[in-house]
C-alpha positions as CSV (number, residue, x, y, z in Angstrom):
1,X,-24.2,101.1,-4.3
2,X,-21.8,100.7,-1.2
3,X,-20.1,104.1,-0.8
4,X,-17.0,101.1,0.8
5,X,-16.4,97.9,-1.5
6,X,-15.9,94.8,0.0
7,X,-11.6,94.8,0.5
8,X,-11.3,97.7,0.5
9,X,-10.1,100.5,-2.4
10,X,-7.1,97.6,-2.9
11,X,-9.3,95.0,-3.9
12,X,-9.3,94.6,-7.4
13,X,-12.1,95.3,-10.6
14,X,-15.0,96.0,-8.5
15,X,-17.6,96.7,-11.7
16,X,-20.3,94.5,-11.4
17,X,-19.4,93.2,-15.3
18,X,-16.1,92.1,-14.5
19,X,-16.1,91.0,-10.7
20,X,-17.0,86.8,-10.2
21,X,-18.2,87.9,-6.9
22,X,-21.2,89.7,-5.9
23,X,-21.2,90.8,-2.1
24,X,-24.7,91.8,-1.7
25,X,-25.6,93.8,1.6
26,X,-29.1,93.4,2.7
27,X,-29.2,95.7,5.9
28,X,-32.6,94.5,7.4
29,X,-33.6,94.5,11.1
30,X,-37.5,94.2,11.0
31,X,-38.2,91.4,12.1
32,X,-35.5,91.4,15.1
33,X,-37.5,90.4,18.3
34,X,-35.5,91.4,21.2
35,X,-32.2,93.8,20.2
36,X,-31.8,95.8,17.6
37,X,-29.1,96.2,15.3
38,X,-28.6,93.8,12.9
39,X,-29.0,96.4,10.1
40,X,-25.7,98.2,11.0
41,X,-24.4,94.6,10.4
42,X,-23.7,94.8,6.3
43,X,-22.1,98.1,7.2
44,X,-19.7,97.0,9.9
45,X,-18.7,94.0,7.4
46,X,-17.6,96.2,5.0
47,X,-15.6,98.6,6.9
48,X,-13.4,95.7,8.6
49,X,-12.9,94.2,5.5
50,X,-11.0,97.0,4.1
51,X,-8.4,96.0,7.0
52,X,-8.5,92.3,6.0
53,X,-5.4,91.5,4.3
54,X,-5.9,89.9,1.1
55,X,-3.6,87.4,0.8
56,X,-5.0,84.2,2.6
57,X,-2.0,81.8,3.9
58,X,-3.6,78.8,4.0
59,X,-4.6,78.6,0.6
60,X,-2.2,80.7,-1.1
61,X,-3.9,82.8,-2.5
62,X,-5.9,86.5,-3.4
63,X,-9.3,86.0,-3.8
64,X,-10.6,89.5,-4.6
65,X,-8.5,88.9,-8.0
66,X,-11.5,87.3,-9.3
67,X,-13.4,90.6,-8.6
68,X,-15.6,91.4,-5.8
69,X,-18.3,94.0,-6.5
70,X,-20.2,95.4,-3.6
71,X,-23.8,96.1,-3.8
72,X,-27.2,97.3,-2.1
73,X,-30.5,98.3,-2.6
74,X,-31.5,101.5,-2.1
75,X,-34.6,100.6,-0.5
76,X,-35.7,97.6,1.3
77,X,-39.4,96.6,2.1
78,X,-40.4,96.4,5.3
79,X,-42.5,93.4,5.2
80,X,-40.3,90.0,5.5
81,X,-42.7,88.4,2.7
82,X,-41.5,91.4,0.0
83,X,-38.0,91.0,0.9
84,X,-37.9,87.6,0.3
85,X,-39.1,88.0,-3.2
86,X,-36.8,91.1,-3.7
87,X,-33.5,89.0,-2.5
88,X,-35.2,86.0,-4.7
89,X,-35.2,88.0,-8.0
90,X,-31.4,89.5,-7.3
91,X,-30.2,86.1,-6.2
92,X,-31.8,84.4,-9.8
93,X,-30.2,87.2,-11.7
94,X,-27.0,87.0,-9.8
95,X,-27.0,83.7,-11.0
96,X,-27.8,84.1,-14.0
97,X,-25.1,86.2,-15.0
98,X,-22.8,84.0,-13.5
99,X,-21.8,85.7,-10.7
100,X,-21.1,83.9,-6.8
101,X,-23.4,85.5,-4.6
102,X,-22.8,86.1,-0.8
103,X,-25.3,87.8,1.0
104,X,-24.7,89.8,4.2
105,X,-27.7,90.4,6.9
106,X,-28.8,91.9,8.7
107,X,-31.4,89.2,10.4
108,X,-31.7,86.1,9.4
109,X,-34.9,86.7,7.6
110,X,-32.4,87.3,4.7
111,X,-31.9,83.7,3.9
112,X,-35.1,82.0,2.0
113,X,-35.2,84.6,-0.8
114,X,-31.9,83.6,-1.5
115,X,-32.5,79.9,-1.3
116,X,-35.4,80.1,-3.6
117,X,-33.1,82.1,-6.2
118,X,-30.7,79.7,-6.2
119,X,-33.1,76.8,-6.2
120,X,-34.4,78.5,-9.8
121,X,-30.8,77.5,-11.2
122,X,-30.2,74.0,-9.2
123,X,-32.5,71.1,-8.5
124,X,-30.0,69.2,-6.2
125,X,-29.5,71.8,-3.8
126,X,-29.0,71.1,0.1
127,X,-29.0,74.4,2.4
128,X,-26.2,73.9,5.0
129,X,-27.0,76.0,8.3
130,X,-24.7,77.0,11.1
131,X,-26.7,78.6,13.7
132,X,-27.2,78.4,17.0
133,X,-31.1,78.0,16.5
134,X,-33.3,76.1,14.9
135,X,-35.2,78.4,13.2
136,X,-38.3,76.1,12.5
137,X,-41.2,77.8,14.0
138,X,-44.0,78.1,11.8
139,X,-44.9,81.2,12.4
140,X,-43.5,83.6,15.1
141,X,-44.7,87.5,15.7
142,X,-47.3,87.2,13.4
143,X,-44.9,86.2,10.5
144,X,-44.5,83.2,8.9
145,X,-41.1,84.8,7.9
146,X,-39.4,86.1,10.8
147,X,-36.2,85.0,11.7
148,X,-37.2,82.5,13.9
149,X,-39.4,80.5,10.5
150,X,-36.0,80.9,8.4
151,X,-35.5,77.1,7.8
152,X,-39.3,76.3,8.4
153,X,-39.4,78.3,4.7
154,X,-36.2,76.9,3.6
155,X,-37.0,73.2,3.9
156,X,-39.8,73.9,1.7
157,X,-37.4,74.3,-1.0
158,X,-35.0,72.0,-0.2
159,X,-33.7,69.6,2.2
160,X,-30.9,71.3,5.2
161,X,-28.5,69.9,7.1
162,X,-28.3,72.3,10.2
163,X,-24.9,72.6,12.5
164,X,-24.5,73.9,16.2
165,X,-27.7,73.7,16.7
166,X,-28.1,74.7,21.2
167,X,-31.5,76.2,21.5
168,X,-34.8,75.4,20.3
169,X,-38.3,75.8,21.4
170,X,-40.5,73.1,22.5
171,X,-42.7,73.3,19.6
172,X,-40.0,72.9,17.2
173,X,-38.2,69.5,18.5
174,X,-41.5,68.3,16.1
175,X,-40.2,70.1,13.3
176,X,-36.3,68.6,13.5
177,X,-34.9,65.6,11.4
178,X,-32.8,64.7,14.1
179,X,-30.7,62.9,11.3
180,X,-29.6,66.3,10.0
181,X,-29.0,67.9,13.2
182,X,-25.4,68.2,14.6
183,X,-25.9,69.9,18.0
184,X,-22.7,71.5,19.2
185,X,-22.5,69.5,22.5
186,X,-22.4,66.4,20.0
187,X,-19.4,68.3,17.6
188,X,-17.2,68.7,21.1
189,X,-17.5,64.7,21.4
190,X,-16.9,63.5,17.9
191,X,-14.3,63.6,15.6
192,X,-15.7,62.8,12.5
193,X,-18.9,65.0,12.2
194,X,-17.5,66.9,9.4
195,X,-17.3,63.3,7.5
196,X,-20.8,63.1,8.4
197,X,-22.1,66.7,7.5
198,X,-20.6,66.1,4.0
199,X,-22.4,62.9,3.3
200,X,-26.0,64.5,3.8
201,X,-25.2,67.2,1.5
202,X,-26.4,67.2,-2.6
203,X,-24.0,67.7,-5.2
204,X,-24.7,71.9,-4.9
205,X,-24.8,73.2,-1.2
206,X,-26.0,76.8,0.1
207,X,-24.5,78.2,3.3
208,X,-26.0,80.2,5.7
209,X,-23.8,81.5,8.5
210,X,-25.6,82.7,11.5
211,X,-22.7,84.6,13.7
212,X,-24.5,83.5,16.7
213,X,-23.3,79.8,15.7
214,X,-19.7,80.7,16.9
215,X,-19.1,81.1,21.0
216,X,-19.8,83.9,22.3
217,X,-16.8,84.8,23.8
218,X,-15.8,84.6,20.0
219,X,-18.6,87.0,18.6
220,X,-20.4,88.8,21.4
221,X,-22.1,91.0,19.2
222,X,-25.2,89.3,18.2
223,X,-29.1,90.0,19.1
224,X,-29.2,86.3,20.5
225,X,-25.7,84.9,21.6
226,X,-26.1,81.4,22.9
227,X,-23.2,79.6,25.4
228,X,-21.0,76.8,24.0
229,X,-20.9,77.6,20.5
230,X,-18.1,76.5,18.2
231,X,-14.1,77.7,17.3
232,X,-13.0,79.4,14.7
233,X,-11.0,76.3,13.5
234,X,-14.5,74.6,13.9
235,X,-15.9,76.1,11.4
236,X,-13.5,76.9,9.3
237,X,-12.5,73.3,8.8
238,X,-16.1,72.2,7.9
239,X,-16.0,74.9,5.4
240,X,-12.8,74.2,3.5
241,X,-13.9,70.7,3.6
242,X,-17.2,71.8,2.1
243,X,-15.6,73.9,-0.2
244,X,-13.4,70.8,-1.4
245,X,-16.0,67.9,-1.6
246,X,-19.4,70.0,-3.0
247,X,-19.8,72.9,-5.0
248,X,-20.9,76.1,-3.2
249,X,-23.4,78.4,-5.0
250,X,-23.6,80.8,-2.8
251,X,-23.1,82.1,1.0
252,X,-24.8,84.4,3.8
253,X,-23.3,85.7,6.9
254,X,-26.5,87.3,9.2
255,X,-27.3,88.5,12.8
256,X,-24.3,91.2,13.4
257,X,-24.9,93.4,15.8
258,X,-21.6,96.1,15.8
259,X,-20.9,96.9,19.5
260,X,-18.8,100.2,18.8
261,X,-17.1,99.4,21.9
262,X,-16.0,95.5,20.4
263,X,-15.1,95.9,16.9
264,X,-13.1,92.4,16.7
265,X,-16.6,90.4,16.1
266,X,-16.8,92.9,12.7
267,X,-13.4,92.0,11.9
268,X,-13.6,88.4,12.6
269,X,-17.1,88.2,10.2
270,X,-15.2,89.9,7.5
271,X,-12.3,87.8,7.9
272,X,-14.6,84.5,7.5
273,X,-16.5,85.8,4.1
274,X,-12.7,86.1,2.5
275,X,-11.9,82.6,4.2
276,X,-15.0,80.6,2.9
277,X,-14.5,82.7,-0.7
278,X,-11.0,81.4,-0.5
279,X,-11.6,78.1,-0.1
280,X,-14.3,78.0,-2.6
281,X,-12.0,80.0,-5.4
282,X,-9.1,77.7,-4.6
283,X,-11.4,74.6,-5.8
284,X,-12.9,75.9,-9.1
């Protein structure tokens, strides 16, 4: 258990019986490959969120009413391929109880257990990525499920749609369905790529929120920042729209790094998990 619940000691009926939302911290750092520090992420999340305030003004509303319960494990693998199958067998039960899931990394390495969990429960799932990666090498660091392999594993689930997309390596432009791609130098030109995200997606969609997809004079505090990510009103917006049009299963936020010396980027990530749960709420 989380010795700090997700809102805070306000937010309301944290027992994992009566809370509609699980907030599940998976504080892994493993497979990081060039800082370190991802697994204070989950951490940092939880202690800004206790300053968030729960009512949300744009949708009128308090989503921690539904009950958010906070959990963790107390021990996590050290080998990507077992946590996978650890977050797979929490993510099916999750589900199975009925309970919304949202994940909080830690690396990215979090996300294809959770996709697979889910993909127990739903056949027409799409996984909807904001990143600034890629993330399809085949194998990187001697793992076919580092980080940088996150959607290479995902897409052999189900199909994603990936946004923000600025940095790839050479050997993954093979690897990209350029259909399903909104780079974020394309999203500053256009003003209907949210339109256009929301047609590729199935009937149930999966989000996974890499932090490094915003800018990074937005959120400094990730092991890879990239230059010319996207706003907060950005992302938001494709959110709520997703949140309106499709129905959301489930969520992850990954790749905080707390800088003890920046604590806004903690704040900011907390602040988008009770945005995107209060969009989602507001449309059930």
């Amino acid at each position: 258990m989380n010795d700090i619940p997700f809102g805070g000691e306000e937010s309301h009926w944290t027992d994992y019986e009566s809370a509609n939302i699980v907030v599940f911290s998976v504080p892994y750092d493993s497979t990081a490959t060039w800082q370190k520090g991802a697994d204070l992420g989950p951490g940092a999340i939880l202690e800004a969120s206790a300053h968030v305030e729960l009512y949300d003004i744009e949708t009128d509303s308090e989503v921690h009413l539904q009950g958010i319960h906070s959990f963790q494990l107390p021990h996590l693998p050290e080998s990507p391929e077992e946590l996978t199958q650890v977050i797979r067998q929490n993510f099916s039960s999750f589900i199975k109880d009925g309970k919304f899931p949202v994940m909080l990394g830690g690396t990215h390495s979090i996300t294809p257990g959770a996709v697979q969990g889910i993909r127990d429960y739903f056949s027409d799932i799409t996984a909807l990525q904001l990143d600034a990666h890629a993330d399809l090498r085949e194998s990187f660091h001697g793992s076919m499920f580092n980080h940088a392999c996150v959607m290479a594993r995902v897409k052999e689930v189900c199909p994603a749609v990936q946004v923000g997309i600025r940095s790839m390596a050479r050997e993954e432009c093979d690897r990209v369905d350029i259909s399903k791609v909104f780079f974020a130098r394309d999203i500053f030109l256009k003003d209907n790529w949210i339109e256009k995200v929301i047609d590729l997606l199935s009937s149930h969609v999966y989000v996974t929120i890499d932090l490094d997809v915003f800018d990074p004079s937005i959120i400094p505090s990730t092991g890879n920042p990239e230059p010319g990510g996207l706003g907060w009103y950005q992302i938001t917006g494709l959110l709520k729209k997703v949140a309106e049009e499709r129905h959301v299963v489930g969520f992850d936020v990954a790749e905080l790094m707390p800088n003890k010396y920046n604590r806004a980027p903690d704040f900011i990530a907390a602040k988008l998990v009770f945005q995107f749960l209060s969009y989602i709420f507001k449309n059930r």
